[in-house]
PyMOL Python script that loads the backbone (N, CA, C, O; Angstrom):
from pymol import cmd

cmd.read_pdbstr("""\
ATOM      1  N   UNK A   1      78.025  90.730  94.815  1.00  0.00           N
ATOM      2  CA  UNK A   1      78.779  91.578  95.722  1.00  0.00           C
ATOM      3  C   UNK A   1      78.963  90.851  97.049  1.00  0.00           C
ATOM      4  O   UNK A   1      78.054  90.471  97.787  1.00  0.00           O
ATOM      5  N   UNK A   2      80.078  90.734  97.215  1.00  0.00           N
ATOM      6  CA  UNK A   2      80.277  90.632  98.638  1.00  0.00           C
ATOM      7  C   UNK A   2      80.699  91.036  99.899  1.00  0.00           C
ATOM      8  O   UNK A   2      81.901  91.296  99.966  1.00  0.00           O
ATOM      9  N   UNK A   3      80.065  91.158 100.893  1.00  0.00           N
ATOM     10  CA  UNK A   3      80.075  91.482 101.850  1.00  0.00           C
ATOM     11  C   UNK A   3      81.269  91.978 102.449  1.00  0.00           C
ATOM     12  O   UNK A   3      82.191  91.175 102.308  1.00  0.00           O
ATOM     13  N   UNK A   4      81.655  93.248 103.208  1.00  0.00           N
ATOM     14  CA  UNK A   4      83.110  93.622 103.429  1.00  0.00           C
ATOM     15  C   UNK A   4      83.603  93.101 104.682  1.00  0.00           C
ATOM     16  O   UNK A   4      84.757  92.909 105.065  1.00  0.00           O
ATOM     17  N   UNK A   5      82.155  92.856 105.407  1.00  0.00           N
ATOM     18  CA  UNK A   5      82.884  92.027 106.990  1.00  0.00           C
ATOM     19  C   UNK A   5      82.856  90.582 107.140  1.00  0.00           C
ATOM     20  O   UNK A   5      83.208  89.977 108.153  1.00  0.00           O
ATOM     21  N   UNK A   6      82.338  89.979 105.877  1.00  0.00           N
ATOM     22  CA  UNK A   6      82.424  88.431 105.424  1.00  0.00           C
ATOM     23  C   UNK A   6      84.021  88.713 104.827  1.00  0.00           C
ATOM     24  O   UNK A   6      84.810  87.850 105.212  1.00  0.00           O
ATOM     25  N   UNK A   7      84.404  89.396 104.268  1.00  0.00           N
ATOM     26  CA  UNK A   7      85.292  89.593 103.383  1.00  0.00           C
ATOM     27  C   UNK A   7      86.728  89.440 104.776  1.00  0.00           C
ATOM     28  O   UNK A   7      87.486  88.472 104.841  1.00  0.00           O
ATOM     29  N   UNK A   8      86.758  90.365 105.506  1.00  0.00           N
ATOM     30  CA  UNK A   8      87.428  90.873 106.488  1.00  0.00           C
ATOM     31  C   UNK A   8      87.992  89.727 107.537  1.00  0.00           C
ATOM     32  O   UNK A   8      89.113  89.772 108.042  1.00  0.00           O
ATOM     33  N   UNK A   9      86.713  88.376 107.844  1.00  0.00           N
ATOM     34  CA  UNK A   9      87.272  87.415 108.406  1.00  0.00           C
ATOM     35  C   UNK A   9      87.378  85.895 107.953  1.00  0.00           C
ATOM     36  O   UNK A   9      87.230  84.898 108.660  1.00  0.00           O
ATOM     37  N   UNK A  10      87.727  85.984 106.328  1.00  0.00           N
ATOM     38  CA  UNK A  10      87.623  85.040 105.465  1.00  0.00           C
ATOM     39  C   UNK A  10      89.212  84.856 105.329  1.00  0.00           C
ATOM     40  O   UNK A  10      89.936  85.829 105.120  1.00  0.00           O
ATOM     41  N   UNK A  11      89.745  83.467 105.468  1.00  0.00           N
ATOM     42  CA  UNK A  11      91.155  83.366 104.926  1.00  0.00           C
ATOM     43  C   UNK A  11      91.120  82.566 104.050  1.00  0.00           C
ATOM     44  O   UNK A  11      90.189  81.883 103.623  1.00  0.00           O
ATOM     45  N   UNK A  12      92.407  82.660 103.694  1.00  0.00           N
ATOM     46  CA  UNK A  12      92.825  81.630 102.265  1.00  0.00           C
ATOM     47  C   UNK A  12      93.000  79.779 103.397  1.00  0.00           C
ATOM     48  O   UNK A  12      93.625  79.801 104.457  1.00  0.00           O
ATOM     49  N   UNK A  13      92.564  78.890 103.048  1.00  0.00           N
ATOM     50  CA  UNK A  13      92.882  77.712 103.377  1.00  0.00           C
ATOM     51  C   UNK A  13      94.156  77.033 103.604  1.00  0.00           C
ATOM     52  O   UNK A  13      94.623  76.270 104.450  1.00  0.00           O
ATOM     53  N   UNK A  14      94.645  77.751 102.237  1.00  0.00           N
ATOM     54  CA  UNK A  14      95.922  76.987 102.362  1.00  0.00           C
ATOM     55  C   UNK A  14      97.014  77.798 103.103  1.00  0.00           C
ATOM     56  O   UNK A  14      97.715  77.345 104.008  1.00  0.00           O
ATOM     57  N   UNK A  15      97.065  78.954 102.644  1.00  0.00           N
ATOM     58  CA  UNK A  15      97.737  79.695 103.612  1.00  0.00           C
ATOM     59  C   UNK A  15      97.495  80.432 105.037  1.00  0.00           C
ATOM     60  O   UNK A  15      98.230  81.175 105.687  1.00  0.00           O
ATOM     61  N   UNK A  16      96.080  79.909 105.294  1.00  0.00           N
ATOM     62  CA  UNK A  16      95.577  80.880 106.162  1.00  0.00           C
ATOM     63  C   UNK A  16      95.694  82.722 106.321  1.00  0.00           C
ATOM     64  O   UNK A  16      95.407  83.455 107.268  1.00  0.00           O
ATOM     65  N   UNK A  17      96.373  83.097 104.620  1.00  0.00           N
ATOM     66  CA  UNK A  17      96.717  84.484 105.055  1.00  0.00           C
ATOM     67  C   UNK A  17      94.965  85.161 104.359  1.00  0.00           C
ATOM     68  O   UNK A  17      94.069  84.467 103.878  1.00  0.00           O
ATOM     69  N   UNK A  18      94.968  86.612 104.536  1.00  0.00           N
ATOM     70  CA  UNK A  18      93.591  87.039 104.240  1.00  0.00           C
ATOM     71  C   UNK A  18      93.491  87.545 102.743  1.00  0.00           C
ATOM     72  O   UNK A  18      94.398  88.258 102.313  1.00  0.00           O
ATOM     73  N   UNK A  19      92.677  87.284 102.127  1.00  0.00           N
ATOM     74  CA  UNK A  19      92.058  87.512 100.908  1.00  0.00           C
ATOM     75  C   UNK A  19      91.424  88.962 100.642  1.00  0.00           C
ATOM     76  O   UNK A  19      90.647  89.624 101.329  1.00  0.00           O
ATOM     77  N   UNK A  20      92.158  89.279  99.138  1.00  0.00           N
ATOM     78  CA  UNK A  20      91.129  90.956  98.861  1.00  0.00           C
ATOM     79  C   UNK A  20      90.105  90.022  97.551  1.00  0.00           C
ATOM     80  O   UNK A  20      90.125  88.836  97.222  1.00  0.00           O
ATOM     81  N   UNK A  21      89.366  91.070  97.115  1.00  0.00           N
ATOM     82  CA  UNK A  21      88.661  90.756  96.181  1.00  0.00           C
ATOM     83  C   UNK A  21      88.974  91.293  94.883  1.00  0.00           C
ATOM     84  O   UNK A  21      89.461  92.409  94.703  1.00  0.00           O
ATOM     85  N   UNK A  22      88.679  90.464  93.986  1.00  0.00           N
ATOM     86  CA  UNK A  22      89.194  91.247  92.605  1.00  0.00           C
ATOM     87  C   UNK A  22      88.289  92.292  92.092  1.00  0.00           C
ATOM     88  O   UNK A  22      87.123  92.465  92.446  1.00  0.00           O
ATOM     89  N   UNK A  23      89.120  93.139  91.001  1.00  0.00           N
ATOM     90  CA  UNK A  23      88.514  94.271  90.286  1.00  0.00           C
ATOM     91  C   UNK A  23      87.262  94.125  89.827  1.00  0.00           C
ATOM     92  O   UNK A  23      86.408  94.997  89.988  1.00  0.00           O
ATOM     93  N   UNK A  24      87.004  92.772  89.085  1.00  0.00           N
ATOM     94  CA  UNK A  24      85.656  92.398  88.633  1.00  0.00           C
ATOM     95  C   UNK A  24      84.373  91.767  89.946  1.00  0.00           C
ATOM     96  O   UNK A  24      83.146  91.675  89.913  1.00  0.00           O
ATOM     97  N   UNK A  25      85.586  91.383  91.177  1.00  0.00           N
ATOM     98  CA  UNK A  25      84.495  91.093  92.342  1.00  0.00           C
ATOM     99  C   UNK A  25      84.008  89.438  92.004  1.00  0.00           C
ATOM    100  O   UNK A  25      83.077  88.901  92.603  1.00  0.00           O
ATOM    101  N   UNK A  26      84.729  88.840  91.058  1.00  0.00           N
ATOM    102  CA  UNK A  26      84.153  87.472  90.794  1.00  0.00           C
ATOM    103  C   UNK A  26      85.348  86.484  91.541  1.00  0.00           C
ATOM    104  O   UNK A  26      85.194  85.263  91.522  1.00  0.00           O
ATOM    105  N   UNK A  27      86.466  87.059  92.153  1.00  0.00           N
ATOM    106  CA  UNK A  27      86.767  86.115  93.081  1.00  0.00           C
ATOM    107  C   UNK A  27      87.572  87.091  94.206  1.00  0.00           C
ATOM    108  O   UNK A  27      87.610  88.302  94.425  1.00  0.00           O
ATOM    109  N   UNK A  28      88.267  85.745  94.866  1.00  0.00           N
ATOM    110  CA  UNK A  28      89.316  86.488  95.933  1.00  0.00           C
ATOM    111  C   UNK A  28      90.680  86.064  96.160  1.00  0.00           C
ATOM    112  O   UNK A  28      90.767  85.000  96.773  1.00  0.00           O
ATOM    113  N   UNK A  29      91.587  86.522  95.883  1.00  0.00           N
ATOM    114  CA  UNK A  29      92.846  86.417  95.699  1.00  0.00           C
ATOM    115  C   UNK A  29      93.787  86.687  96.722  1.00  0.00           C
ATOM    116  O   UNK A  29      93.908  87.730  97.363  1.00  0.00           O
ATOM    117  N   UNK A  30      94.658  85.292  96.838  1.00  0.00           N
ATOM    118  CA  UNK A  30      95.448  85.359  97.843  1.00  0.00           C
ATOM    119  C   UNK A  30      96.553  85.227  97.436  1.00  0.00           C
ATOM    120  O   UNK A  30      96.854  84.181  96.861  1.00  0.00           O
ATOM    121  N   UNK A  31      97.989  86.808  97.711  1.00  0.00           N
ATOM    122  CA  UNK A  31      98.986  86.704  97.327  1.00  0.00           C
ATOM    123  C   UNK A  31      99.796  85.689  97.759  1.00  0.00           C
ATOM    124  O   UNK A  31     100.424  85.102  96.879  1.00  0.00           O
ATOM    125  N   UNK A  32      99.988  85.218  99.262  1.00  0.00           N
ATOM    126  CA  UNK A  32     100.471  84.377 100.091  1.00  0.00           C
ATOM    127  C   UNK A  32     100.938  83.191  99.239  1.00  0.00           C
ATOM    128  O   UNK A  32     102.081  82.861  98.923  1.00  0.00           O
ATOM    129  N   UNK A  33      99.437  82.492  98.877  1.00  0.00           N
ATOM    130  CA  UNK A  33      99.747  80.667  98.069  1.00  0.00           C
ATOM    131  C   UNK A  33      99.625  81.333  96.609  1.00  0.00           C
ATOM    132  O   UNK A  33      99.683  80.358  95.859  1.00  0.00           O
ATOM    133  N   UNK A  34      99.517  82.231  95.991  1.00  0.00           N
ATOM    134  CA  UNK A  34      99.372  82.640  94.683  1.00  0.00           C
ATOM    135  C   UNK A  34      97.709  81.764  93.845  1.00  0.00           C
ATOM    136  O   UNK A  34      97.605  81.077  92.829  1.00  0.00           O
ATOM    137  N   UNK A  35      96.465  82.321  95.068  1.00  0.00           N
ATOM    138  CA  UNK A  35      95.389  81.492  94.139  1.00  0.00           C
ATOM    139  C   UNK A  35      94.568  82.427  94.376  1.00  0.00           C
ATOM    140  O   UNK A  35      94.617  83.323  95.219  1.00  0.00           O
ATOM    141  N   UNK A  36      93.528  82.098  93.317  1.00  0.00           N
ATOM    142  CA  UNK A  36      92.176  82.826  93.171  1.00  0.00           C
ATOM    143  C   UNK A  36      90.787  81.737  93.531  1.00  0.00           C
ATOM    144  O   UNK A  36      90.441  80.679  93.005  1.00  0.00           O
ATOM    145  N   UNK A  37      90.338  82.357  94.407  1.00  0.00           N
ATOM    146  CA  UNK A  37      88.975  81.480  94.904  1.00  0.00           C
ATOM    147  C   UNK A  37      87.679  82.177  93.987  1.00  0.00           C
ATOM    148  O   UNK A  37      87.127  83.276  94.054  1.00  0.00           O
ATOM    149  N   UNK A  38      87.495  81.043  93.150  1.00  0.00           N
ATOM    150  CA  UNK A  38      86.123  81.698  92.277  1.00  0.00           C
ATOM    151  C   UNK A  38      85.069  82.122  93.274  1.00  0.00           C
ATOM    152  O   UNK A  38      84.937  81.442  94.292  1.00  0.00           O
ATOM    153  N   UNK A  39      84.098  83.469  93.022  1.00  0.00           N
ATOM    154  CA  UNK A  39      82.673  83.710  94.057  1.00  0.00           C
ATOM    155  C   UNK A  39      81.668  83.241  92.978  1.00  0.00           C
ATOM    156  O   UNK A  39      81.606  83.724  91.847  1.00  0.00           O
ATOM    157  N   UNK A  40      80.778  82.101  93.525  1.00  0.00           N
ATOM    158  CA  UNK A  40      79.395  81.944  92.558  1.00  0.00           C
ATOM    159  C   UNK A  40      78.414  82.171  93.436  1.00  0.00           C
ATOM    160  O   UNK A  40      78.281  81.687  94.560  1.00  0.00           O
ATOM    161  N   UNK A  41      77.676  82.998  92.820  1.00  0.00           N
ATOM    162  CA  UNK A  41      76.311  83.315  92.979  1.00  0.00           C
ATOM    163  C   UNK A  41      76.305  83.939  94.762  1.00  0.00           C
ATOM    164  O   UNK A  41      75.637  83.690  95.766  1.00  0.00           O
ATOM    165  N   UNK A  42      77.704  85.052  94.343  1.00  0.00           N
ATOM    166  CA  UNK A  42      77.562  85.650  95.725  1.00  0.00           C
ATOM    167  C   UNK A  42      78.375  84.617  97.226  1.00  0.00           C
ATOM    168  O   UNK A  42      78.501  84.937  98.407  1.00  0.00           O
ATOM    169  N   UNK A  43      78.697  83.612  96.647  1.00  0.00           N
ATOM    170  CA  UNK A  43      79.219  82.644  97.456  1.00  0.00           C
ATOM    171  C   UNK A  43      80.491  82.271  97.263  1.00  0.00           C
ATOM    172  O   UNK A  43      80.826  81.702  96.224  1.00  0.00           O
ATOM    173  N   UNK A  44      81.371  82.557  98.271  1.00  0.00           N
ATOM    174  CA  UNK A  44      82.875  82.155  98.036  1.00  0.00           C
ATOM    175  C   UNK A  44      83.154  81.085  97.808  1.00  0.00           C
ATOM    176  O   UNK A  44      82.569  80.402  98.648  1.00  0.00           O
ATOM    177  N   UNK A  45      84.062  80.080  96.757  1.00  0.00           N
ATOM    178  CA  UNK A  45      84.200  78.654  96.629  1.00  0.00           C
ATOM    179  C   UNK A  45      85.412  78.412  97.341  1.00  0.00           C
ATOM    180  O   UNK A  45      86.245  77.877  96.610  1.00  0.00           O
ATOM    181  N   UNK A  46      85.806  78.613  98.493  1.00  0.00           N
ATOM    182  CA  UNK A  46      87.244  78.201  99.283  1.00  0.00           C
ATOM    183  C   UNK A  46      87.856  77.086  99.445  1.00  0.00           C
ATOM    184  O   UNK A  46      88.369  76.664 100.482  1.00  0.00           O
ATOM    185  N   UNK A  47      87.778  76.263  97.722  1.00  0.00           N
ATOM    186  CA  UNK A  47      88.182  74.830  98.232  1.00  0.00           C
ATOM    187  C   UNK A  47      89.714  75.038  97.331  1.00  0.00           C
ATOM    188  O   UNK A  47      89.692  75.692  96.288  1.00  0.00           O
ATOM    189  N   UNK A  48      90.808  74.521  97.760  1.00  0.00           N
ATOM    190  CA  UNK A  48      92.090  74.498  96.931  1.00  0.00           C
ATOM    191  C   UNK A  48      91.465  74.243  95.191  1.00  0.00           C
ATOM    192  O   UNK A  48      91.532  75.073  94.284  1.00  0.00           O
ATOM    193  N   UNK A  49      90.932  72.983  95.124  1.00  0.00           N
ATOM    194  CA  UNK A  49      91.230  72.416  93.946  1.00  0.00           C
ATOM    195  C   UNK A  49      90.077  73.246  93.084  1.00  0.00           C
ATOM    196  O   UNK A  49      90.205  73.205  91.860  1.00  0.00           O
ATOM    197  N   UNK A  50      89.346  73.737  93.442  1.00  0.00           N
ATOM    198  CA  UNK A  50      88.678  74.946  92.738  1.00  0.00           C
ATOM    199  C   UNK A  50      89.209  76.427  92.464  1.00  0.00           C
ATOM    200  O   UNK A  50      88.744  77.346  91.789  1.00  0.00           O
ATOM    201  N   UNK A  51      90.637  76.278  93.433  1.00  0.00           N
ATOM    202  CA  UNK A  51      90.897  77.912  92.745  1.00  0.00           C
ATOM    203  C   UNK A  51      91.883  77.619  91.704  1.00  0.00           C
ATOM    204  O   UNK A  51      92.458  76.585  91.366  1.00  0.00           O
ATOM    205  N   UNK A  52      91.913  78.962  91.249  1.00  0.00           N
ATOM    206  CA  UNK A  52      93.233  78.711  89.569  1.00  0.00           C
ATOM    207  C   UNK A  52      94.160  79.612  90.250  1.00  0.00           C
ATOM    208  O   UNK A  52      93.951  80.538  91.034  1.00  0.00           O
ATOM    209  N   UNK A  53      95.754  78.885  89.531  1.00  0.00           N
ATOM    210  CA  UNK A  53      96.704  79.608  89.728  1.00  0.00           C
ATOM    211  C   UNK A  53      96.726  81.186  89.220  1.00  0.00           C
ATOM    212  O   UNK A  53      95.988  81.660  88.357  1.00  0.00           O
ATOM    213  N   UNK A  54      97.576  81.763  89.838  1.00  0.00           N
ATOM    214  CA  UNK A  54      97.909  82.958  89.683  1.00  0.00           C
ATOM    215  C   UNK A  54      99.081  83.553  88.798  1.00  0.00           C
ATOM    216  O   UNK A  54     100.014  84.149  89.337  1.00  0.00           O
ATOM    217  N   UNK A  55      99.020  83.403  87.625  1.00  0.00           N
ATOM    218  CA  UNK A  55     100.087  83.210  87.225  1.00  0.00           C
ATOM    219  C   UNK A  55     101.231  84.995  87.647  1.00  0.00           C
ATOM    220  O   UNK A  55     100.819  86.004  88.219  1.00  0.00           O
ATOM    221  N   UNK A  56     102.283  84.795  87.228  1.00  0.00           N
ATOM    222  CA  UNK A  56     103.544  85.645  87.679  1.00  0.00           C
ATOM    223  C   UNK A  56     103.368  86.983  87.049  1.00  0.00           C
ATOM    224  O   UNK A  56     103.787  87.827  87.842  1.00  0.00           O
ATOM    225  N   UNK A  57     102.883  87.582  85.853  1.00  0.00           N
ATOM    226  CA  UNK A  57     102.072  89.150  86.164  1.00  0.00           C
ATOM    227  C   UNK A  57     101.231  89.520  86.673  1.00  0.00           C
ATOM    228  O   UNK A  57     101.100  90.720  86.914  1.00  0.00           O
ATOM    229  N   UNK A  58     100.521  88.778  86.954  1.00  0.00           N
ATOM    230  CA  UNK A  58      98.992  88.749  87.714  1.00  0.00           C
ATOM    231  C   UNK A  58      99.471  88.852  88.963  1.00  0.00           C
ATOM    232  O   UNK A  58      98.933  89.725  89.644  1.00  0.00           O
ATOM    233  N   UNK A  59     100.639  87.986  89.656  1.00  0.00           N
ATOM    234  CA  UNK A  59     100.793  88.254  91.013  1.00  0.00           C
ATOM    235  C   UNK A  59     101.661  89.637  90.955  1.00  0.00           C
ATOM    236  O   UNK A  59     101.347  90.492  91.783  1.00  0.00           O
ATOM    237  N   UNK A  60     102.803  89.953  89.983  1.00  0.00           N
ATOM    238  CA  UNK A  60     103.599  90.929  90.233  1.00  0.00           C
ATOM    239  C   UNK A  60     102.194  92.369  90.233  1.00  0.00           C
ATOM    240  O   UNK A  60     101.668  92.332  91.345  1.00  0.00           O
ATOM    241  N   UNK A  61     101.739  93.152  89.620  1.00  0.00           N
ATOM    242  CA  UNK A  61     100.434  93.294  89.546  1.00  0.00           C
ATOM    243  C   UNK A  61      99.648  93.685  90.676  1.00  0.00           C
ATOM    244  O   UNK A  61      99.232  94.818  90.920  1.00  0.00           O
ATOM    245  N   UNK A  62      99.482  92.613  91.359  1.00  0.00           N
ATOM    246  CA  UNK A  62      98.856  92.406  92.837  1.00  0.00           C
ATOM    247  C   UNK A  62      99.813  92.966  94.117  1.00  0.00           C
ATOM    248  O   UNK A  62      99.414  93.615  95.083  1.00  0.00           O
ATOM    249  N   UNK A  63     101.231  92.509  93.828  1.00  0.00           N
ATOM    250  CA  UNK A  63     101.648  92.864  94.917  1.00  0.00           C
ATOM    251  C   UNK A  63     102.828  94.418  94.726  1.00  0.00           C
ATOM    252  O   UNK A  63     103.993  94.615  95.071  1.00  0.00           O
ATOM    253  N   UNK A  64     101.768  95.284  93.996  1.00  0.00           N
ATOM    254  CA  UNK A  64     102.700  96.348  93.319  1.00  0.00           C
ATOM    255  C   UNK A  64     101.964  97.165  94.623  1.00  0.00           C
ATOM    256  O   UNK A  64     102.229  98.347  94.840  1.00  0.00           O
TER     257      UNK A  64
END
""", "prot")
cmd.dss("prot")
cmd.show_as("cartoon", "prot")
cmd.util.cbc("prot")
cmd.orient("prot")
């Protein structure tokens, strides 16, 4: 679980826009660059080449 005021001033890298967390809570997803930042062990991984794309229902979906 993570934290809602860690959550609150955490941005996406590449876009600098702000991140929600997913349904399962295992990452955080930024509509902006279309990526998902894996969380391990309670710890956000905010590096580009560690998140996975988002593919195009997943974002339509997100930004419903």
């Amino acid at each position: 679980m993570i934290n809602k005021q860690l959550l609150s001033i955490l941005a996406c890298p590449v876009s600098k826009a702000s991140l929600t967390l997913s349904d399962d809570e295992t990452e955080l997803l930024c509509t902006a660059s279309r990526l998902a930042y894996p969380i391990n062990d309670g710890i956000p991984v905010l590096l580009e080449e560690q998140a996975r794309k988002i593919g195009q229902e997943e974002y339509e979906a997100l930004t419903k």
